[in-house]
C-alpha positions as CSV (number, residue, x, y, z in Angstrom):
1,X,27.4,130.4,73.0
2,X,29.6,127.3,73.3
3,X,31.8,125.6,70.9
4,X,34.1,122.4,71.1
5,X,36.0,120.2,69.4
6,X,35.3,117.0,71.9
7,X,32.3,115.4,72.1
8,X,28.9,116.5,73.3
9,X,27.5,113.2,74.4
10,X,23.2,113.4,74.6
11,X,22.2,110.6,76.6
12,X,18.9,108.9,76.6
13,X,17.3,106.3,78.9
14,X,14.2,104.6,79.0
15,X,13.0,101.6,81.2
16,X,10.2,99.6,81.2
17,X,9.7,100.9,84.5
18,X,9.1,103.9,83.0
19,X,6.9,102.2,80.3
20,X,4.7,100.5,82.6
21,X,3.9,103.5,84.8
22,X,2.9,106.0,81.8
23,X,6.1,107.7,81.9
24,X,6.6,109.9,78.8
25,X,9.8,110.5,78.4
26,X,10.4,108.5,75.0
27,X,13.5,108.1,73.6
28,X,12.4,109.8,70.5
29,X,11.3,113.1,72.6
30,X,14.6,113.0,74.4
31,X,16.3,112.8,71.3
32,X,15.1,115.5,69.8
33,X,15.0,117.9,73.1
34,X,18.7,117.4,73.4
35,X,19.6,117.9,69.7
36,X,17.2,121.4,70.1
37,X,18.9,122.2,73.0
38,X,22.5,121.5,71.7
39,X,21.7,123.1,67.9
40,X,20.6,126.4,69.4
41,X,23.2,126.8,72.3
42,X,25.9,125.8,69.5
43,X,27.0,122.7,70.8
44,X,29.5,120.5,67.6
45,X,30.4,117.4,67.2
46,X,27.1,115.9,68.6
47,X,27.1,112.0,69.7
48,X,24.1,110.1,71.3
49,X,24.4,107.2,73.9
50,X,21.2,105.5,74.2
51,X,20.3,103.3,76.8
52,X,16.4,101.4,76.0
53,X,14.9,99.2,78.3
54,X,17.3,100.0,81.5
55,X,16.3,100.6,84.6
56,X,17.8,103.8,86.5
57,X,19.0,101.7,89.3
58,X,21.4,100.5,88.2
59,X,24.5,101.7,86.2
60,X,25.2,98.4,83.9
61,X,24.4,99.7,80.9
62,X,26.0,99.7,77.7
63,X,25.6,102.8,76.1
64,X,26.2,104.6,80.0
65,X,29.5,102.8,80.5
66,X,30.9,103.9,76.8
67,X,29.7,107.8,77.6
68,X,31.7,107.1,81.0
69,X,34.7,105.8,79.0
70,X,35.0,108.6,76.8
71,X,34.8,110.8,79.8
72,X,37.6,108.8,81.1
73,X,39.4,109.2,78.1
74,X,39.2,112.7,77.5
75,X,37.3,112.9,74.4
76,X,33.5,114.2,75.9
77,X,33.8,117.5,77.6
78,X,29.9,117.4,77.5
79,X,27.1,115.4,78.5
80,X,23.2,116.7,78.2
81,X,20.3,115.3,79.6
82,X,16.7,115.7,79.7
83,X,16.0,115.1,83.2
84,X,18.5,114.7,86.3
85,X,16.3,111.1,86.6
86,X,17.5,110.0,82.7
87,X,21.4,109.5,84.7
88,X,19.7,107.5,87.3
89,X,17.8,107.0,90.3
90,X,20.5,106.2,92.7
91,X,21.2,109.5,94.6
92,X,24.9,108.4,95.7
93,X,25.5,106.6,92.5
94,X,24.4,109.7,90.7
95,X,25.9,112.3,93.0
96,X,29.4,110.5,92.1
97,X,29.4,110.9,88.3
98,X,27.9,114.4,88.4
99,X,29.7,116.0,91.8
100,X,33.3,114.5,91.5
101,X,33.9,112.7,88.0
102,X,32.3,115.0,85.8
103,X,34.3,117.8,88.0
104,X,37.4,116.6,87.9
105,X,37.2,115.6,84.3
106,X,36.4,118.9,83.5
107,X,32.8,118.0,81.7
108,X,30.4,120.0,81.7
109,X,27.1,118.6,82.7
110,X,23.5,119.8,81.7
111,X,20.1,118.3,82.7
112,X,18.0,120.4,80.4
113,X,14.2,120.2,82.5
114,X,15.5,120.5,85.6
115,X,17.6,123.7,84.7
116,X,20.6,122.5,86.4
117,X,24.0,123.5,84.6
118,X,27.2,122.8,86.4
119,X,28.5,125.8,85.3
120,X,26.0,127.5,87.3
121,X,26.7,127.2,91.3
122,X,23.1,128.1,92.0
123,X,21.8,125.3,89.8
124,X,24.3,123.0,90.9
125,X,23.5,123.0,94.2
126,X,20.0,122.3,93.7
127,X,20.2,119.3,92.0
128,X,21.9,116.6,95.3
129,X,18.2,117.4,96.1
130,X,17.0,116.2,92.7
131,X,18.4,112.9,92.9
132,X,17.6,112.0,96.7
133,X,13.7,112.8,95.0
134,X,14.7,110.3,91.7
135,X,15.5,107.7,93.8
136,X,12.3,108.0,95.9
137,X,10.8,107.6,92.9
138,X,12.1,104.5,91.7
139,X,11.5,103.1,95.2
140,X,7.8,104.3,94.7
141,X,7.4,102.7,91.3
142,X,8.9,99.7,92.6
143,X,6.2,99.0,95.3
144,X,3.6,99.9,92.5
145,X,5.5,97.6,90.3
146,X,5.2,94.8,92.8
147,X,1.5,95.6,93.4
148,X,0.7,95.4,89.9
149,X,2.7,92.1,89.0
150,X,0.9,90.0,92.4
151,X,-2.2,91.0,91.2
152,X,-1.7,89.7,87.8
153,X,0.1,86.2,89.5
154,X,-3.1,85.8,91.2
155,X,-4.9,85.9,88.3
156,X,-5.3,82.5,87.0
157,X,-3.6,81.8,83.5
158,X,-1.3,85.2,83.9
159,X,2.2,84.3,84.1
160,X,4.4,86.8,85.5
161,X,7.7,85.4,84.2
162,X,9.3,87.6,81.4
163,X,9.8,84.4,79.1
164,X,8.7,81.3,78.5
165,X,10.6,78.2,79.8
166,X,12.0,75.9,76.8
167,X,9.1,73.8,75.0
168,X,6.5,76.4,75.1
169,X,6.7,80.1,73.9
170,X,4.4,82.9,74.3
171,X,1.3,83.7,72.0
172,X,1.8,86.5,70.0
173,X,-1.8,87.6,70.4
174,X,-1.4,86.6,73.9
175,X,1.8,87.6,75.4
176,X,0.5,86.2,79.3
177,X,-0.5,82.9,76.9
178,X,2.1,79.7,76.6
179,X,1.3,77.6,73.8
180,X,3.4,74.7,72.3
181,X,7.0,75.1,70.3
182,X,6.6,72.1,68.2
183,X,10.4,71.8,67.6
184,X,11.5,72.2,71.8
185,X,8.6,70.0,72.9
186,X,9.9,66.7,71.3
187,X,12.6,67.1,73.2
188,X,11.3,67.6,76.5
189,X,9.0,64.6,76.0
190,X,12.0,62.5,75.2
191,X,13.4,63.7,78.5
192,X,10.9,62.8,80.7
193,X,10.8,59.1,78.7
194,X,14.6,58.3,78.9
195,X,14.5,58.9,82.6
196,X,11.5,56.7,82.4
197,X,13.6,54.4,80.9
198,X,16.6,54.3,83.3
199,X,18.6,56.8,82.0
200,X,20.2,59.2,84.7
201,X,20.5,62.8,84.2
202,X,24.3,63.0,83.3
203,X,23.5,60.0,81.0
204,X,21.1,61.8,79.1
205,X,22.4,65.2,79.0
206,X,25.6,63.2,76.8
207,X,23.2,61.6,74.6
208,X,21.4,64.8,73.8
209,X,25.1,66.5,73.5
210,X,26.3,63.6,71.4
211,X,23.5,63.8,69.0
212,X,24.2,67.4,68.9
213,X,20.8,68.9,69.9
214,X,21.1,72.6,71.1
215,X,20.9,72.9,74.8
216,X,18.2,75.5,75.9
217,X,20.1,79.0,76.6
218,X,21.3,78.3,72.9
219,X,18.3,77.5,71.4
220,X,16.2,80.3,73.1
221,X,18.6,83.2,72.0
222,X,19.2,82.0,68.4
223,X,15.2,82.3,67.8
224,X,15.4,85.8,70.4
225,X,13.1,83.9,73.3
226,X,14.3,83.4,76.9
227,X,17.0,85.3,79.3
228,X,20.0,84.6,77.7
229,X,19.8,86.8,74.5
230,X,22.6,89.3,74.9
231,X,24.3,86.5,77.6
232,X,25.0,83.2,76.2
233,X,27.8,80.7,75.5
234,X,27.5,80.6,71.3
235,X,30.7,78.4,71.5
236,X,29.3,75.3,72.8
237,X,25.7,74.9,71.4
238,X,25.3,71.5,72.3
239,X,27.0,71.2,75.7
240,X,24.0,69.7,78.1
241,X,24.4,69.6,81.8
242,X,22.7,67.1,84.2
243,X,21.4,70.5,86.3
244,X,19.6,71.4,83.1
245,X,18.2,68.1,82.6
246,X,17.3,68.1,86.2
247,X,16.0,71.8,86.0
248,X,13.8,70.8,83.1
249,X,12.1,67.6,84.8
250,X,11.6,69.3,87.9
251,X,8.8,71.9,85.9
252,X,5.1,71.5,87.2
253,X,4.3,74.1,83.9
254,X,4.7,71.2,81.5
255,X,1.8,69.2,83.1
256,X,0.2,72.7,81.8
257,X,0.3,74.7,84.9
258,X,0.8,78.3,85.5
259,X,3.4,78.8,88.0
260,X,4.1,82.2,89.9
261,X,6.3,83.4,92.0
262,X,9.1,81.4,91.9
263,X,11.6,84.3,93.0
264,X,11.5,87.3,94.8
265,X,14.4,90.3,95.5
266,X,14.8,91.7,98.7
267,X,15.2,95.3,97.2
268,X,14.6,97.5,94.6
269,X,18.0,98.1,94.6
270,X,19.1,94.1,94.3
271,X,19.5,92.3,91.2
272,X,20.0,89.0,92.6
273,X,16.6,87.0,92.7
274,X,16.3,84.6,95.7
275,X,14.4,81.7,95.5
276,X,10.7,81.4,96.9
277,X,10.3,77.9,98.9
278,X,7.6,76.1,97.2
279,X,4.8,75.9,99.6
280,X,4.9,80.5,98.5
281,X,4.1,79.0,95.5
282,X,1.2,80.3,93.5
283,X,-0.3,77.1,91.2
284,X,-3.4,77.6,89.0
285,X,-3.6,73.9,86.9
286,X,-4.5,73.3,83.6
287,X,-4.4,77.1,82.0
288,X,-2.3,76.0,78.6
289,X,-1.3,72.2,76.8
290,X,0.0,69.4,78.3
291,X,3.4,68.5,77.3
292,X,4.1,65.9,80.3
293,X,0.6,64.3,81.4
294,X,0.5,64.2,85.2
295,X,1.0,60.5,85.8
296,X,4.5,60.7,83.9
297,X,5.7,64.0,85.7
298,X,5.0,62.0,89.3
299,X,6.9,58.8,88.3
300,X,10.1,60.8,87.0
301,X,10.0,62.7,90.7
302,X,10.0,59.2,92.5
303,X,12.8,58.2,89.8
304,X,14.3,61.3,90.6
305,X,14.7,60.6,94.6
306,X,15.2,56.8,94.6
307,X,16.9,54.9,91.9
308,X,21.1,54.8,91.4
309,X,21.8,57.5,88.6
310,X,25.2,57.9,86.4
311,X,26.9,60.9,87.4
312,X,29.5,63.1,85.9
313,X,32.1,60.3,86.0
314,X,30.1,57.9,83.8
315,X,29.6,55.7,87.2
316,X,25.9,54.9,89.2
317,X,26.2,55.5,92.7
318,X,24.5,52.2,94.7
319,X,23.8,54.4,97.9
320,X,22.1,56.8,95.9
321,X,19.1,57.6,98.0
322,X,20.3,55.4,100.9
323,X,22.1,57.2,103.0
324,X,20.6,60.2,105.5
325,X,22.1,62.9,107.3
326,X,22.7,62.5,111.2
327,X,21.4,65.5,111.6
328,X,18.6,66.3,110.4
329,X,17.3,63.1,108.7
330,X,17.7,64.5,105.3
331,X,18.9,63.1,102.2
332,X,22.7,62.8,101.4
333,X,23.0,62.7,97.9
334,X,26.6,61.3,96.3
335,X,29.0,64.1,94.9
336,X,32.0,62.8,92.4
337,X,33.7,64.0,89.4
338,X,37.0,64.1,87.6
339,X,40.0,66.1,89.8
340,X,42.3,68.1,87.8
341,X,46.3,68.0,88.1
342,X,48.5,68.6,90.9
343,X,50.5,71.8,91.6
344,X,53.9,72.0,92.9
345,X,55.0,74.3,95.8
346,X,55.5,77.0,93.3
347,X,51.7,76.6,91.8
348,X,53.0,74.6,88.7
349,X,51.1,71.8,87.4
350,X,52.6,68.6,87.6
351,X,51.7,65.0,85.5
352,X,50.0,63.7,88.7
353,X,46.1,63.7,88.8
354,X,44.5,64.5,92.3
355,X,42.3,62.0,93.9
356,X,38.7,61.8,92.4
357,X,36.1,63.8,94.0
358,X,34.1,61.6,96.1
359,X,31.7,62.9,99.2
360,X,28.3,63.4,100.3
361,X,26.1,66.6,100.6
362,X,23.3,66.8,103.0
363,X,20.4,68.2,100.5
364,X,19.1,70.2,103.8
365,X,22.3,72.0,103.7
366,X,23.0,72.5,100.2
367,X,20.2,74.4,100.2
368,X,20.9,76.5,103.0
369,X,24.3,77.0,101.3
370,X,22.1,79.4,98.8
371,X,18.9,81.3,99.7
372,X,17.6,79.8,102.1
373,X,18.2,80.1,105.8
374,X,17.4,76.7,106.5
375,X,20.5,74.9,108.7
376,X,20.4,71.1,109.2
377,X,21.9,71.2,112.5
């Protein structure tokens, strides 16, 4: 029979991983497992952290890093889980918090299924093997994953995004169906007919911010669509960006196109997506409305490459599209902005401004300078 004063932390996890391989370990079962389990061992002062829709492979999650803090602060002497796998499924990761911080915090750790107790030496040592099986299991449902998400990509008219990009949204009895947002699809068509009408990116991303029309990010979190729901700026709603406008003309889905595998990860355990070059690219035309008919889309790509545009400055560059790289024959595209102020030898900033920014980028290398391995030398 046990008694404390601290907390006794019950945490819960469920991913969609789990989700989309049958798993049955819902958060409502854990729940009530670990309250059963704490009521009849006489475990007080009772506290869940719950973490839905994480994966285990990684430790960025909210409700783990506030059990870890109260650990850290000496007020859980307790943490009880279902299963060693609702920690995680990264053995060393794992190991860590039960082996050596849980130790020499003094907590006493309980994975109820798996009968491990760290109280208990024989139990103890039994579960380093428990994790090194958790994380081949994340690794197995990764490849499964994978298999199951290519075979829907190939599938015409199955997108395999998570969201919708901004002017369409999914179908509610559809969820691998886009259909229009009547309020975002305006101005994506306006857009596409600015550039038409001579307007560079940086000169209509300050007309948009001028008349104060929420940029995407903002606009897809206030209505709970897109990625940025939980990680946006709500401070500048308007703020537009020539690399959004750019971003958003550059989309073959508004000529009403499914679009697939734009990103891959190298790993199951990397969170970083890398970018597919677009001859990976898996097209299937016409599989939802047109928002940009096709003969528009083409012209603003030539637009795009050729004519002088206003950059960040408020200036249009004449050798826009002139000027090629020795090299590799390659594009050079024009780089300026404002400088900021000059510092003295002690790193104080002075009155003076430094020079404006003012150089050329070979577009071979700027790309190599992020996922791909392309060089232009």
């Amino acid at each position: 029979m046990a008694t404390n004063k601290k907390i006794t932390a019950l945490y819960e996890r469920l991913s969609r991983d789990d989700e989309m391989v049958g798993d049955s370990n819902s958060i409502i079962n854990q729940k009530k497992m670990l309250e059963d389990y704490a009521n009849k061992n006489g475990y007080t002062n009772i506290l869940h952290f719950t973490d839905d829709g994480y994966s285990g492979g990684s430790f960025e999650r909210p409700a783990w890093k506030k059990l870890i803090e109260g650990v850290e602060n000496n007020i859980i002497d307790t943490v009880i889980v279902k299963v060693m796998s609702r920690v995680g499924r990264d053995y060393l990761q794992v190991g860590f918090y039960t082996e050596v911080m849980f130790r020499e915090k003094g907590v006493h750790f309980i994975a109820v299924a798996n009968s491990v107790d760290s109280n208990k030496t024989e139990s103890a040592e039994f579960a380093p093997f428990l994790n090194i099986m958790n994380e081949w299991y994340i690794r197995d449902t990764s490849k499964k994953i994978k298999t199951v998400l290519k075979s829907r990509g190939l599938e015409g008219g199955h997108h395999t995004s998570n969201h919708a990009i901004y002017g369409y949204r999914k179908d509610k009895d559809n969820p691998s169906k886009w259909i229009i947002d009547e309020e975002a699809v305006e101005v994506v068509r306006r857009i596409f007919q600015m550039s038409l009408e001579g307007n560079g990116l940086y000169q209509i991303a300050k007309i948009l911010t001028e008349e104060k029309i929420e940029r995407p990010s903002y606009y897809l979190a206030q209505r709970g669509m897109g990625n940025h729901i939980s990680n946006y700026n709500s401070t500048e709603p308007y703020l537009w960006r020539g690399t959004t406008i750019s971003n958003i003309q550059s989309r073959p889905e508004y000529m009403g196109h499914t679009v697939n595998f734009r990103t891959y990860k190298e790993s199951y355990k990397s969170h970083k997506s890398k970018k597919t070059p677009k001859d990976e690219w898996v097209i299937f035309e016409n599989t939802q409305e047109t928002i940009i008919d096709e003969a528009t889309f083409n012209t603003v790509q030539k637009l795009r490459k050729t004519i002088g545009r206003t950059d960040s400055i408020g200036m249009a560059n004449p050798l826009t599209g002139l000027v090629f790289c020795a090299d590799c024959g390659a594009k050079m595209y024009n780089h300026r902005g404002k400088a900021g102020f000059k510092r003295d030898w002690l790193g104080r900033k002075t009155d003076k401004r430094r020079p404006l920014k003012d150089e050329y980028i070979c577009s071979t290398y700027n790309l190599a300078r992020g996922n791909f391995e392309e060089k232009c030398s």
